[in-house]
LUMMI-739851 format. One record per residue: z, x, y of N, C-alpha, C, O, CB in turn; residue in one letter; residue number from 1. Coordinates in steps of 0.001 Angstrom, whole numbers, plus 524288, in hexadecimal, padded with zeros to 5 digits. Atoms other than C-alpha are relative to their C-alpha. Glycine has a CB too. Example, Ala and Ser with C-alpha at 12.3 -4.5 7.8 and 13.67 -1.06 7.14 Angstrom:
2
    nup  neast  nnorth   caup  caeast  canorth    cup  ceast  cnorth    oup  oeast  onorth   cbup  cbeast  cbnorth  fivo  zase
  80000  8037A   7FB5A  81E78   8300C    7EE6C  80000  80384   804B0  80299  80790   8049D  804DE   7FC20    8001B     a     1
  7FFC4  7FCCC   7FB5A  81BE4   83566    7FBDC  802DA  7FCFE   80442  80383  7FEFB   80896  7FA79   8019E    801CE     s     2
END
This chain:
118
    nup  neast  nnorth   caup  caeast  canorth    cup  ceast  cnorth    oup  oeast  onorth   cbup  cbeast  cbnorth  fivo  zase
  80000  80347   7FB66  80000   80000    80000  80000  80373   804D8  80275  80787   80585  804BD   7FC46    7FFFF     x     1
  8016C  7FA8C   7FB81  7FA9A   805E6    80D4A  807C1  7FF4C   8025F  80B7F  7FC62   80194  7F899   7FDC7    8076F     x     2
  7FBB4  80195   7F950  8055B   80842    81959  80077  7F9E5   801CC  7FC7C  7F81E   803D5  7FC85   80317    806A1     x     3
  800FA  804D4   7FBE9  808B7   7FA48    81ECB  7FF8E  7FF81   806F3  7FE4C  7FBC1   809B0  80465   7FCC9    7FED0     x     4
  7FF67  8006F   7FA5C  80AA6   7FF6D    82CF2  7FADC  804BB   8009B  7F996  80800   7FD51  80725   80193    802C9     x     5
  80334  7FBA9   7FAEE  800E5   807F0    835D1  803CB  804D3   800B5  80886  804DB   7FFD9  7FF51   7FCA6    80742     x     6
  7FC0F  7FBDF   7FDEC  80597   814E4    83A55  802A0  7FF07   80531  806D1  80106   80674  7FD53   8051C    80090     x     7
  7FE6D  800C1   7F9C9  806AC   80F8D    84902  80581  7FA45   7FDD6  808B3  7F87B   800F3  7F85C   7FD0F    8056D     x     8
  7FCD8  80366   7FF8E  80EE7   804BF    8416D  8064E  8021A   7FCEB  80A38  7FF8C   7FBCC  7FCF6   7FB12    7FDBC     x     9
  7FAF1  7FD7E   8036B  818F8   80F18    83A4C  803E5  803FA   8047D  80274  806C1   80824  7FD0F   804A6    7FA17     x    10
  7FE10  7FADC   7FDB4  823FC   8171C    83F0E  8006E  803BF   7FCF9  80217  8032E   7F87F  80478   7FFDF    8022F     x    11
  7FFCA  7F9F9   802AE  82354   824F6    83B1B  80200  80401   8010F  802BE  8081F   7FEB1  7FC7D   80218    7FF95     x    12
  7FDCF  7F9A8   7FDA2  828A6   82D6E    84373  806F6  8008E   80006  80886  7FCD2   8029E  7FDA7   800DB    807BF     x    13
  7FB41  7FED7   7FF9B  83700   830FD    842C8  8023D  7FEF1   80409  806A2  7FD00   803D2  800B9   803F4    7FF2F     x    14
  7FE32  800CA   7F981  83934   82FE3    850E7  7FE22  7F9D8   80095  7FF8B  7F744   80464  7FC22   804D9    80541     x    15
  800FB  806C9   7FEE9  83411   8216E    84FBE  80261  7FD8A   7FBE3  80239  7F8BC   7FC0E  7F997   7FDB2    80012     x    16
  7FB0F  80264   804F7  83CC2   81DD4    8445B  80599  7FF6A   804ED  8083D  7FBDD   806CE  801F8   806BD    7F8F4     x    17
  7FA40  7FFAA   7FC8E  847B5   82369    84D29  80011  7FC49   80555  80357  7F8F2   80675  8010E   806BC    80244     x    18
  80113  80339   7FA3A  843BA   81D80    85A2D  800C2  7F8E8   7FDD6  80347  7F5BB   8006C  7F7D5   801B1    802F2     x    19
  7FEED  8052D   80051  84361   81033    853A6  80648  7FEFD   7FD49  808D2  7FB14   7FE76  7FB2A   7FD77    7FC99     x    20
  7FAE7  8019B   801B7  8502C   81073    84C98  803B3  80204   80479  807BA  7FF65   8044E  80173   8025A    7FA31     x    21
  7FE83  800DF   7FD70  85590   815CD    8582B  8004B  7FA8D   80503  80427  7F920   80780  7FF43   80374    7FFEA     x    22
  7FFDE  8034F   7FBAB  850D1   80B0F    861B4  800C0  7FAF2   7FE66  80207  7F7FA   801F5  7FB9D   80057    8030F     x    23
  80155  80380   80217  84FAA   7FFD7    85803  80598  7FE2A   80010  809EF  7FF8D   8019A  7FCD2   800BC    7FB7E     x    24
  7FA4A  802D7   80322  85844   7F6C5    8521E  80089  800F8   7FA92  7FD33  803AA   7F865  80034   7F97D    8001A     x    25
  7FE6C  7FE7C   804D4  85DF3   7F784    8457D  801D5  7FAC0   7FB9E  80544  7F7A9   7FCF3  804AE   803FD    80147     x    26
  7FF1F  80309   8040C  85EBB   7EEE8    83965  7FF43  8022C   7FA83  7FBC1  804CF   7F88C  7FD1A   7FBEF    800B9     x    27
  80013  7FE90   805F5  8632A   7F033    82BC9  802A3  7FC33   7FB9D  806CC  7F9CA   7FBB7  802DB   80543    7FF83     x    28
  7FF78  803FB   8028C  86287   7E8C2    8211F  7FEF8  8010E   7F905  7FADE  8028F   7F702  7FC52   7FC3A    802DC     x    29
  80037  7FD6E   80656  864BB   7EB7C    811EF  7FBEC  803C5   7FF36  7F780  8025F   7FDED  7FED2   7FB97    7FB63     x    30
  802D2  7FC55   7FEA0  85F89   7F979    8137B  7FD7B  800AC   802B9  7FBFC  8052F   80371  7FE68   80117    7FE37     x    31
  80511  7FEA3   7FC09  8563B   7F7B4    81CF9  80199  800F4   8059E  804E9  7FDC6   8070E  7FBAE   7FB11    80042     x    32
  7FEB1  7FF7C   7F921  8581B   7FBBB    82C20  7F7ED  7FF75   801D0  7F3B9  800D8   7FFF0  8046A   80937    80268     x    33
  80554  7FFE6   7FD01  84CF2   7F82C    835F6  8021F  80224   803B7  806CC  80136   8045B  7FCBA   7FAFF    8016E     x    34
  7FFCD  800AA   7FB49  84CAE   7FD0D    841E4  7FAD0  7FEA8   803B4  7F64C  7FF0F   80218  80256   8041C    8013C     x    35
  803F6  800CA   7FF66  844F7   7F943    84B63  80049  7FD6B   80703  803C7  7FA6A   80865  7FE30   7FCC8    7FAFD     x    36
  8020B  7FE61   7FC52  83EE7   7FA31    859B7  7FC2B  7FE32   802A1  7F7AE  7FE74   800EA  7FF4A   80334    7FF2F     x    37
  80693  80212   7FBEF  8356E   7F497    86428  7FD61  80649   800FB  7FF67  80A55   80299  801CD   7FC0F    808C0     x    38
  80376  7FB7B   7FCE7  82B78   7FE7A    866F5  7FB54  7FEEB   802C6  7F6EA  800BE   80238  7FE31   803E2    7FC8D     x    39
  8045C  801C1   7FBE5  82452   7F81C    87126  7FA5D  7FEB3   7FF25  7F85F  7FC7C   802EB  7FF8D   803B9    8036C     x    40
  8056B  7FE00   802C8  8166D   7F98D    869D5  7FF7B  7FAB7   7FE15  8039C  7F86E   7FD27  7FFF8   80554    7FB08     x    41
  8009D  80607   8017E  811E2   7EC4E    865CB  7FEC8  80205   7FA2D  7FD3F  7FE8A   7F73B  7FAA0   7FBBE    80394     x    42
  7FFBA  7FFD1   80716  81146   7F27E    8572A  8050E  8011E   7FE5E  80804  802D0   801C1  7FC49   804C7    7FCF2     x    43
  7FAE8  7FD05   80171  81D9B   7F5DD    84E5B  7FE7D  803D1   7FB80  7FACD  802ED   7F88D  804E3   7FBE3    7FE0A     x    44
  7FF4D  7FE75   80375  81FBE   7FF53    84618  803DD  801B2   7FB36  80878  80144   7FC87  7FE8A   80172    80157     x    45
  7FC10  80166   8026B  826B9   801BC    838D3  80062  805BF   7FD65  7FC6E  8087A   7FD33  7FF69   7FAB5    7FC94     x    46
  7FE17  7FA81   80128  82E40   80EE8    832E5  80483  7FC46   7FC10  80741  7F866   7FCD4  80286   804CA    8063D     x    47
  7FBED  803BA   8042B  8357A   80C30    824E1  80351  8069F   80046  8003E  80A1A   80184  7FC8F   7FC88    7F79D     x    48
  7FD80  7FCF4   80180  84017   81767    822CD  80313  8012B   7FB2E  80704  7FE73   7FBA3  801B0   7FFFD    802B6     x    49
  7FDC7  7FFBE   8028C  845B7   81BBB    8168F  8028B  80502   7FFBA  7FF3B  80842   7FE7C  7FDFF   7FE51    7FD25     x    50
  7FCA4  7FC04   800FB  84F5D   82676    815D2  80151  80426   7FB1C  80354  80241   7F72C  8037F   7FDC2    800CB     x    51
  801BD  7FF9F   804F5  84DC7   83102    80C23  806E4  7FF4C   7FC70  8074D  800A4   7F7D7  7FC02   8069D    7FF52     x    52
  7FCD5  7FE68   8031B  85C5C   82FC3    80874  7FFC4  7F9D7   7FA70  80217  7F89D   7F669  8061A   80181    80419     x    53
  80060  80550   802AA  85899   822CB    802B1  7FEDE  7FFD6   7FA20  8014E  7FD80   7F6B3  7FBCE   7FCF3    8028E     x    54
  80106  7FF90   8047D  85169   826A2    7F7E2  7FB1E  801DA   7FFB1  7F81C  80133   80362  800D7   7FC06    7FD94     x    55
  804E9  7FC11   8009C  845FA   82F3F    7F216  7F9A9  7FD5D   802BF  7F808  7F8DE   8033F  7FF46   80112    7F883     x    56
  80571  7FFE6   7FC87  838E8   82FB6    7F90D  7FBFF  7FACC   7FDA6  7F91D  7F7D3   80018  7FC6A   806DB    7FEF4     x    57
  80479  8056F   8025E  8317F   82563    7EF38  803CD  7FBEF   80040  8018E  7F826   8022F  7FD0C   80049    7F8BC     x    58
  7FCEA  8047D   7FD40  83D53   81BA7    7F129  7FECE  7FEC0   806B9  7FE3C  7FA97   80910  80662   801B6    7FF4E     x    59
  7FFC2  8010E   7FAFB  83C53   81CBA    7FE02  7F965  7FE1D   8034A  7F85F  7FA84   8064F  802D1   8057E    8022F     x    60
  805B9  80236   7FF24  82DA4   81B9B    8008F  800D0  7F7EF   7FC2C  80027  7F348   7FD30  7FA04   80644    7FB68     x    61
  800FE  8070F   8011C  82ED5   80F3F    7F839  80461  7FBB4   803F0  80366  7F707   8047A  801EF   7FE74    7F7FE     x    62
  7FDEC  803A8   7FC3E  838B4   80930    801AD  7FE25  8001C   8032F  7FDD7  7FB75   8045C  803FC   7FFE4    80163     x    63
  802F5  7FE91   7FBE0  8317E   80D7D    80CBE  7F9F3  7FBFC   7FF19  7F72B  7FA0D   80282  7FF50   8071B    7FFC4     x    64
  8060B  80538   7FF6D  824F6   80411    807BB  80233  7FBFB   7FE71  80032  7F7BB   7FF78  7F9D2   8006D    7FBD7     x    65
  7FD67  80639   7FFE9  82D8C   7FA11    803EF  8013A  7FE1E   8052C  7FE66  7FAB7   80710  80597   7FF79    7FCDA     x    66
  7FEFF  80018   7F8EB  83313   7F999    8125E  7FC33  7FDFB   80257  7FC61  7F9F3   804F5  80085   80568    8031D     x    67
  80409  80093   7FBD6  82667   7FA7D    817DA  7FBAA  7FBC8   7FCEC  7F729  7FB97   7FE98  7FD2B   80681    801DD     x    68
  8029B  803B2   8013E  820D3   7EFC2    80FAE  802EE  7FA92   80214  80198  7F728   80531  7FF16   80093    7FA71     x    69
  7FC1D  804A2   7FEE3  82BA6   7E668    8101C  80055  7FEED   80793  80146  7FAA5   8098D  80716   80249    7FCEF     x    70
  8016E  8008A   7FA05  82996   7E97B    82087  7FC3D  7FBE0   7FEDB  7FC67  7F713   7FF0E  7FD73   80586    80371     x    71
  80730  801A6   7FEF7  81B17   7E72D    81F1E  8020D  7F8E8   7FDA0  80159  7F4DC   8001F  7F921   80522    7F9C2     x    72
  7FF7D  805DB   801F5  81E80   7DA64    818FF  80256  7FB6B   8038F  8006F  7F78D   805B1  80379   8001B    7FB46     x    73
  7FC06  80131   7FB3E  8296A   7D6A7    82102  80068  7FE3F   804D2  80322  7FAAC   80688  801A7   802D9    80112     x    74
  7FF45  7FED3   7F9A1  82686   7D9E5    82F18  7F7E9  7FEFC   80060  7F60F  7FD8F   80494  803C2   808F3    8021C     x    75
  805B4  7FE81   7FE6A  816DC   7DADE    82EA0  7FF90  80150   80592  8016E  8057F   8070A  7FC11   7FB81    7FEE9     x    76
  7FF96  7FCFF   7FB9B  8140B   7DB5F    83CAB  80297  7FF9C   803A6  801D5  80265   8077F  7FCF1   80072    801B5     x    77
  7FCAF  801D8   7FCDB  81E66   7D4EE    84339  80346  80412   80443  80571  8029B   8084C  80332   7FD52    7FC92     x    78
  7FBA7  7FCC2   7FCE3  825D0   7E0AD    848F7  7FC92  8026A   8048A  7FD94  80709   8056A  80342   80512    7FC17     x    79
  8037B  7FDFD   7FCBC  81BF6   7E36A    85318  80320  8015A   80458  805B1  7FDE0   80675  7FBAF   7FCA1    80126     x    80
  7FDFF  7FEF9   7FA11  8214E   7EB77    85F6C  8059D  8034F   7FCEC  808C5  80591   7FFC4  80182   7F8E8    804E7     x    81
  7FB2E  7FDB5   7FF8A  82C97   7F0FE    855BB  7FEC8  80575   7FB15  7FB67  8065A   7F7C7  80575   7FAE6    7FE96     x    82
  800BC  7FA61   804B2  82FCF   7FEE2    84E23  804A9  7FEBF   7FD06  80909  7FDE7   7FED6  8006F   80776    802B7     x    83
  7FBDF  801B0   802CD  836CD   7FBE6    84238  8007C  80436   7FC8D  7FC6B  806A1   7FBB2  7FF75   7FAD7    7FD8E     x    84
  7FF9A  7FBD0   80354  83CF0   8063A    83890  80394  7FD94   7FCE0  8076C  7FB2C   7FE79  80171   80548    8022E     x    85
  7FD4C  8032C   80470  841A0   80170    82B52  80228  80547   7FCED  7FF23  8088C   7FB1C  7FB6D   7FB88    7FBFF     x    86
  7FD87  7FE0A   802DF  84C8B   80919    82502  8036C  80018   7FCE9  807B6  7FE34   7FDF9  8006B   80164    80102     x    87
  7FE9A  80252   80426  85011   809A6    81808  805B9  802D3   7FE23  80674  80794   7FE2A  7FB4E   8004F    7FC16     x    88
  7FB45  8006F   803DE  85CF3   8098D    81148  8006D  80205   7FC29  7FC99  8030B   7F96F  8010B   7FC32    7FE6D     x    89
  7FEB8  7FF88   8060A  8641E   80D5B    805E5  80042  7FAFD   7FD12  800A9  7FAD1   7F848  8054E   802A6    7FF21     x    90
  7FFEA  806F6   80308  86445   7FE17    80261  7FB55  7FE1A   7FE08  7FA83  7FAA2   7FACE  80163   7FAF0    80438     x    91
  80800  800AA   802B5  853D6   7FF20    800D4  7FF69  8029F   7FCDC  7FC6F  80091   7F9B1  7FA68   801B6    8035A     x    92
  800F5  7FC75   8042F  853B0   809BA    7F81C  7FF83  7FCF9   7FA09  802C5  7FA40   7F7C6  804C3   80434    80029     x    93
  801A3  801A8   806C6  84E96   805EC    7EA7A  80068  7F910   800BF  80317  7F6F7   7FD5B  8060C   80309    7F9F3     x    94
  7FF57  805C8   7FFE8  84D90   7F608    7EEDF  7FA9D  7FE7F   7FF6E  7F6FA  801A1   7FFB8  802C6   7FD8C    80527     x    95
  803AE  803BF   80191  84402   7EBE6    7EBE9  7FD80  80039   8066B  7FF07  8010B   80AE7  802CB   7F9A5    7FD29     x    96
  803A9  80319   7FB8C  837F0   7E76D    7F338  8043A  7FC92   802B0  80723  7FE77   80603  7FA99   7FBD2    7FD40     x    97
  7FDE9  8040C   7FD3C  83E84   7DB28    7F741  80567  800E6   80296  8077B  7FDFE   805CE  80033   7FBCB    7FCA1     x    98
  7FA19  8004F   7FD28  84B8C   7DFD2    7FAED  7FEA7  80368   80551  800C9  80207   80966  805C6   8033C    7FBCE     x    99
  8012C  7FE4B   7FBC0  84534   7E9C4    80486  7FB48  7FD04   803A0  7FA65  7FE23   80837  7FF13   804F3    7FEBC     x   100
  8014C  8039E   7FBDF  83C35   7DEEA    8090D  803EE  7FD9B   8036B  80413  7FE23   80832  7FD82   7FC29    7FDEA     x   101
  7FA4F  802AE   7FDC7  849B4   7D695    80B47  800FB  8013F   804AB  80102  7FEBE   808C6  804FA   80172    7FD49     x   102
  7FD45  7FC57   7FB3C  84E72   7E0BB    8136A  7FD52  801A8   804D9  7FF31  80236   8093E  80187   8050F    7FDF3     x   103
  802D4  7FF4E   7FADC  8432B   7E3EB    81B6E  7FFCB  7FA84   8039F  80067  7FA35   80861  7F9EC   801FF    7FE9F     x   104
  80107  8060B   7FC46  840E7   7D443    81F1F  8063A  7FEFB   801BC  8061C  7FB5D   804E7  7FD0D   7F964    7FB69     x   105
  7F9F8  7FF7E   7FE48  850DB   7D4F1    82207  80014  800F1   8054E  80032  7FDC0   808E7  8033A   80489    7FD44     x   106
  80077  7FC2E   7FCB1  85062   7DEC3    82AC6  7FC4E  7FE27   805FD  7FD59  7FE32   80AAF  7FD6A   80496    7FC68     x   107
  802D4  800E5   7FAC5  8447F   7DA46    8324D  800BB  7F981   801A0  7FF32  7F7BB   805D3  7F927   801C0    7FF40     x   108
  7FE08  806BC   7FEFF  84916   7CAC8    831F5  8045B  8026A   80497  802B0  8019A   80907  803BB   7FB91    7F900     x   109
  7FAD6  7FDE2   7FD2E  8573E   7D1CA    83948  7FD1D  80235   80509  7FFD4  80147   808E5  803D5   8051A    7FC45     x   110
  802FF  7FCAC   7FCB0  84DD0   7D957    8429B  7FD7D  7FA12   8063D  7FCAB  7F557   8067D  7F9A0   8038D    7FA9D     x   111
  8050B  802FC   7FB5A  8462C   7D338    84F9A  7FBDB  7FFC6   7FDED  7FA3B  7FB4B   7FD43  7FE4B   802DD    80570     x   112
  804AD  80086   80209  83A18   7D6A9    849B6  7FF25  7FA47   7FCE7  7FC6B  7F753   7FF8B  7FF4E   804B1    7FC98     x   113
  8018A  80263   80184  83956   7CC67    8404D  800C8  7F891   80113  7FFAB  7F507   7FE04  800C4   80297    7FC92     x   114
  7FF21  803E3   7FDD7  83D0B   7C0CB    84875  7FAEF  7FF47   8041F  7F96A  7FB4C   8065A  80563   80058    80208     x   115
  804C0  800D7   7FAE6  83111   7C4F1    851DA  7FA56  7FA1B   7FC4B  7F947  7F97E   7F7A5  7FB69   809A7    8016E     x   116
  804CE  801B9   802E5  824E4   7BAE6    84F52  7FA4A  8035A   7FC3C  7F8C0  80738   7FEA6  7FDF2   7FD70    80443     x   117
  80521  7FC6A   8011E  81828   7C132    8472A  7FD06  8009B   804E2  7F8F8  80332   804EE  7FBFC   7FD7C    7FB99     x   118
END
């Protein structure tokens, strides 16, 4: 399965991870933390984080496309105008599709974002 986001629609850079969890807000919800940020830009973009203390490199890539599917599903394009960074838990590690869907639609139900109209 390709990328679901664009490069202009990902965060990548370290200093834009940080900049949004510094300026953002914060939510967490059975493993999951969002944070997340206006960045003026009538697009948003999305940055998943997993930590290597979490667990080995092929665990962690597979939470990392679970995340970013269960987004893509989730949110499609609704978050327009915001930078969101999804970070994962010791509570995601080794979990089901559906429980890390759960958690992502949690998270962004608790959020502004998902109260905006499509």
């Amino acid at each position: 399965m390709p990328y679901a986001y664009r490069k202009n629609e990902r965060i990548r850079k370290n200093s834009e991870f940080v900049s949004v969890m510094k300026q953002g807000k914060r939510l967490s919800v059975d493993g999951l933390s969002l944070f997340y940020a206006e960045n003026g830009a009538g697009n948003f973009k999305v940055g998943i984080s997993v930590g290597k203390k979490l667990a080995k490199a092929a665990h962690r890539n597979r939470l990392r496309r679970r995340i970013r599917d269960c987004v893509t599903r989730a949110l499609g394009s609704r978050a327009l105008g915001y930078d969101l960074v999804f970070m994962a838990r010791q509570g995601l590690v080794g979990a089901e599709h559906d429980r890390v869907l759960r958690a992502v639609q949690t998270v962004l139900t608790k959020s502004v974002l998902r109260s905006e109209k499509p």
